[in-house]
C-alpha positions, 0 to 999 in steps of 0.5 A, a space after each residue: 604345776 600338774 597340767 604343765 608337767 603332764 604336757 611337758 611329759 606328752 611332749 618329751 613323748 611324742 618327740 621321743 616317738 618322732 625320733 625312733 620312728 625317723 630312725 626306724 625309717 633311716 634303719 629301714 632305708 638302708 636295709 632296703 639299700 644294703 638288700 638291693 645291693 646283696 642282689 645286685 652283687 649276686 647278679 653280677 656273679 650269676 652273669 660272669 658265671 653264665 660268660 666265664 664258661 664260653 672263655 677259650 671258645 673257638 676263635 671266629 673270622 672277625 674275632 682271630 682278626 682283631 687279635 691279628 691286628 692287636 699283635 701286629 700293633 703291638 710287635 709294630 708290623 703295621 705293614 702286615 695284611 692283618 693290620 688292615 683289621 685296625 682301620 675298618 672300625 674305631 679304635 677303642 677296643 682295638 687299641 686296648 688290646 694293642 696296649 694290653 699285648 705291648 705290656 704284656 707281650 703275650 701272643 695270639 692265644 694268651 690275648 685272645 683268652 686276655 680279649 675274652 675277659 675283657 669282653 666280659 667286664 664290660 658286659 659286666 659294666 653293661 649289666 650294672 649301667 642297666 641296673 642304674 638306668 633302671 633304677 632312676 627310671 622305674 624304682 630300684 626293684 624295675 633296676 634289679 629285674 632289668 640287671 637280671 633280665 640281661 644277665 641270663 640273655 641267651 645272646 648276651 650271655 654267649 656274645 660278651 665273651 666274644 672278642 669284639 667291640 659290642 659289650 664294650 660299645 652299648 656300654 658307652 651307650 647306656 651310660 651316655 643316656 644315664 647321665 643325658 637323662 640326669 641333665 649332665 650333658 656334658 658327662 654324656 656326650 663324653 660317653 656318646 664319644 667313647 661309644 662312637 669311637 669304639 663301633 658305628 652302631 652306637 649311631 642307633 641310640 642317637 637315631 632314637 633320642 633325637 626324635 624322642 627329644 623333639 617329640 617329648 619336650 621338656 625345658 632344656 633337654 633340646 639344648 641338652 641334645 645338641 650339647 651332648 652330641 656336639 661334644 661326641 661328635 668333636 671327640 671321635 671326628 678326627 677317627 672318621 675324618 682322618 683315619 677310617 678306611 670303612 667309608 662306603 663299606 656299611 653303604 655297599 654291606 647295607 645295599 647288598 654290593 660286596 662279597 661279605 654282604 653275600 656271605 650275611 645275606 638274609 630275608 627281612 624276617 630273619 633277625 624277627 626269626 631269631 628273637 628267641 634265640 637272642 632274647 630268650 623266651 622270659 625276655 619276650 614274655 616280659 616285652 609283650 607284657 610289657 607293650 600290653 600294660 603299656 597301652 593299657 595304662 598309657 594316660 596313667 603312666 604320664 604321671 608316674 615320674 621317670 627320673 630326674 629329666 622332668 620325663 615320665 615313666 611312660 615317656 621313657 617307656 616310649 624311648 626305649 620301644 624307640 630304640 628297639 624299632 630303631 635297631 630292628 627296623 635297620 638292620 631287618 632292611 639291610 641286605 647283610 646280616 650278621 647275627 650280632 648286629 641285633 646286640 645293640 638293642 639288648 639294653 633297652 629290651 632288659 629295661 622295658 622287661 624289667 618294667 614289666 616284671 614289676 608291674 606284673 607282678 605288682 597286678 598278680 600280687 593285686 589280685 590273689 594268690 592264686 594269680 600270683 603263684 600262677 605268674 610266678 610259674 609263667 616267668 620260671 617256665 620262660 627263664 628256663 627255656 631260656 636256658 635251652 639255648 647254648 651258647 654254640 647254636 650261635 656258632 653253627 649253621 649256615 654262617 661260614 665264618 663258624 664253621 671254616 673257624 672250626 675248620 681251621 683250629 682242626 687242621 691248625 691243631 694238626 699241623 701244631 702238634 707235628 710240626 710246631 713251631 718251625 714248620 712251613 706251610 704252602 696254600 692258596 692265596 684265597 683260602 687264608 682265614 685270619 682264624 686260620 693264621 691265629 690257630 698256627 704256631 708257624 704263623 707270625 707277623 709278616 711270615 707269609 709270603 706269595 710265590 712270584 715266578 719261579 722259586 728256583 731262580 731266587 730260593 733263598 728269599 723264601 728261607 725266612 718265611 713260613 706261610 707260602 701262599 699260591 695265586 690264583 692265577 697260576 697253573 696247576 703245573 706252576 703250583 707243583 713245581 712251587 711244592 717241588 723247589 719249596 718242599 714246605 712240610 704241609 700243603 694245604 687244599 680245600 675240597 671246594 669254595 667256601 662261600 663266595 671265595 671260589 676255587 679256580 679251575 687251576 686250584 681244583 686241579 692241583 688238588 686232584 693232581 696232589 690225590 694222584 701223587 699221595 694219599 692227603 694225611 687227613 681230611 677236615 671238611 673241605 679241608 685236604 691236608 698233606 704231606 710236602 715231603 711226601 709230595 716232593 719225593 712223588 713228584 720225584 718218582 713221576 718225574 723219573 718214570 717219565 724220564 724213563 719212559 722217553 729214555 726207552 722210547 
């Protein structure tokens, strides 16, 4: 009875060991998660830290007009000039903030913050989607350094507080491919759907997954293809069939037909010119490190899993490269280019570098301290020049969208400050801005109005507007006697064109006419602003001196 009891004993033992150690492995599991998750929160709030300071920022050309249209929408003046906004792009963002300002009735200035946070939860969204990417495709720690990569993104951080559709658009993006690459096609495509229905460039990402899935056969994943875009496709045709005013618009902006192609003119270097700028300096290190260990470990790469899609990590690797070329290669041909068009391919610039983070610091660790301390330097040196870059130095430069922005909330501010609400102001048909109209109390839905004729024979259609606006094609002389019967309380000229919008002769002379009469009551740029009133009573006294002069003639 001896023996049997000592192996009965060792047994109980060996079972108890099993146990704790199965429980130990449990324990360690989810600490593991539950630090994973500690990082992942702290990221997220070192990215709404690093957006939340460019809350309030000055309101762009586009930016002012998609929250134009979203008040005109709203308050139901859809025959507005601004509304036209609505039908230039898909409807998703656009139309949130049309129901966001129906609920909450608020006006430009409070949409326009209430747009901005917007923005920045799905950029929020963005850098969460990136993490779970990451984390099926390369390990949890590739997930966190990818988060984290795209958090303090130069570009990101400055442009998901922008109030446009980009945040929101590669969001559905991502989370298309999350599920796609999980075999949960249908879910995808509704994704893919709601990517195309918030901006045409999500188009990128299918001009990268088609070829990678004809290249990169696996079993179902062609058939997984067509699912998900069929699906996408059925659900945003009925906006590009039936309600899109944009066709031929990107053709003509791409081709370089158009005055906003001019505006956004560039060489074909120039989005490679600004890689620092968006990406930031830790970014490219961690890319070209990334392209490097890639090549170098390309055969062994094949056998590392990249998820549940039956892919390996080198595959995925490959996609996203795909993507990254995609983007670059388009936008750098087109004749247009507007600096956010490089937005989209910002999610699969964070993965690869989160990749390559790990494995970089998987080979120091490999190879001795020494090293590793040294790689350690390297990518804190890089994370903090990515610091030096502002998010203003997105806002200058030769881009006149910014600086006529600037420009307007200046003489607007101005005009505010006097005049309010109740005050009437007179300009030239061609120097309105969106930006402009956004930044004036005085300016609302269907209050601007063109000066036909003579404004003496029929004074009192004008009583009900405040924004009166000049053609081109009338004289000097009609512009005057417009300020005369009219008597708005600001004239406003402009000192010169502003990029391709020329000043006509007729506005040139006004202006030097208006200097004649009175000194302007300030100068902003190009902007010249007066005095109605003042205007009217001078050209009262030159009338009467002239009156005079021929009476004693």
């Amino acid at each position: 009875m001896e023996i049997p009891t000592r192996i009965g004993v060792r047994f109980r033992c060996e079972r108890n060991a099993r146990a704790l150690d199965l429980l130990n492995g449990k324990a360690g599991s989810k600490n593991k998660r539950r630090l994973v998750m500690v990082a992942l929160i702290c990221i997220l709030a070192v990215a709404g830290l690093l957006r939340a300071v460019s809350i309030g920022h000055d309101v762009t050309y586009d930016e002012a007009w998609n929250v134009n249209s979203m008040i005109d929408g709203a308050s139901g003046h859809t025959a507005d000039s601004f509304f036209e906004n609505f039908y230039h792009h898909p409807p998703a963002y656009t139309g949130l903030g049309i129901t966001l300002a129906w609920i909450g009735g608020t006006g430009r200035q409070s949409l326009a913050v209430v747009m901005e946070i917007v923005s920045i939860a799905f950029g929020l969204a963005l850098v969460l989607a990136v993490y779970l990417c990451g984390r099926d495709w390369f390990g949890a720690r590739a997930g966190l350094a990818a988060a984290f990569v795209l958090a303090v993104m130069p570009s990101a951080r400055t442009m998901d507080s922008w109030i446009k559709q980009e945040s929101m658009a590669l969001f559905f993006c991502t989370l298309f491919l999350f599920f796609f690459f999980r075999r949960n096609f249908l879910i995808g495509g509704a994704f893919l759907g709601l990517a195309l229905l918030t901006k045409e460039p999500a188009v990128f990402v299918v001009a990268a997954l088609v070829p990678f899935v004809l290249l990169f056969r696996r079993p179902g994943m062609i058939r997984g293809l067509g699912i998900s875009l069929g699906l996408g496709a059925l659900l945003s045709a009925w906006w590009y069939v039936f309600l899109s005013r944009s066709g031929g618009k990107f053709l003509d902006f791409f081709l370089g037909e158009g005055g906003e192609a001019y505006v956004w003119r560039g060489c074909w270097y120039y989005y490679l010119g600004r890689i620092p700028q968006d990406l930031g300096f830790l970014s490219m290190l961690l890319l070209a490190l990334a392209l490097l260990l890639l090549v170098l470990r390309f055969r062994a790469l094949s056998q590392e899993e990249g998820g549940t899609s039956g892919y390996s990590r080198r595959d995925m690797l490959v996609f996203l490269f795909l993507w990254i070329v995609a983007v670059y290669l388009v936008i750098s041909i087109s004749y247009g280019k507007p600096p956010w068009m490089t937005y989209m391919a910002l999610a699969p610039v964070a993965l690869v570098s989160g990749w390559g983070a790990v494995e970089v610091f998987r080979l120091a660790r490999e190879r001795g301290r020494v090293v590793s301390v040294g790689a350690v330097v390297l990518l804190v040196a890089a994370l903090a020049l990515a610091f030096t870059i502002v998010p203003g130095s997105y806002s200058t430069g030769a881009d006149w969208y910014f600086e006529r922005a600037r420009v307007d909330r200046g003489i607007a501010g101005y005009i505010n400050e006097r005049g309010g609400g109740g005050c009437r102001v007179m300009l030239y048909s061609f120097d309105v801005t969106p930006s402009l109209m956004f930044y004036l109390d005085c300016y609302a839905p269907e209050s601007m109005v063109a000066v036909m004729g003579d404004p003496a024979a029929s004074a009192a259609r004008y009583l009900d507007y405040s924004v009166f606006l000049v053609f081109e094609d009338q004289t000097s002389t009609q512009a005057i006697r417009d300020i005369y019967v009219l008597a708005p309380d600001y004239v406003l000229l402009f000192d010169g064109p502003w990029s391709t919008v020329r000043q006509t002769r007729n506005a040139v002379q006004t202006l030097k006419i208006c200097r004649q009469l009175t000194l302007p009551l300030t100068v902003d740029g190009k902007a010249v602003l007066f005095d109605g009133k003042e205007l009217k009573k001078a050209i009262e006294r030159e009338y009467a001196r002239i009156v005079s002069g021929q009476q004693e003639e």
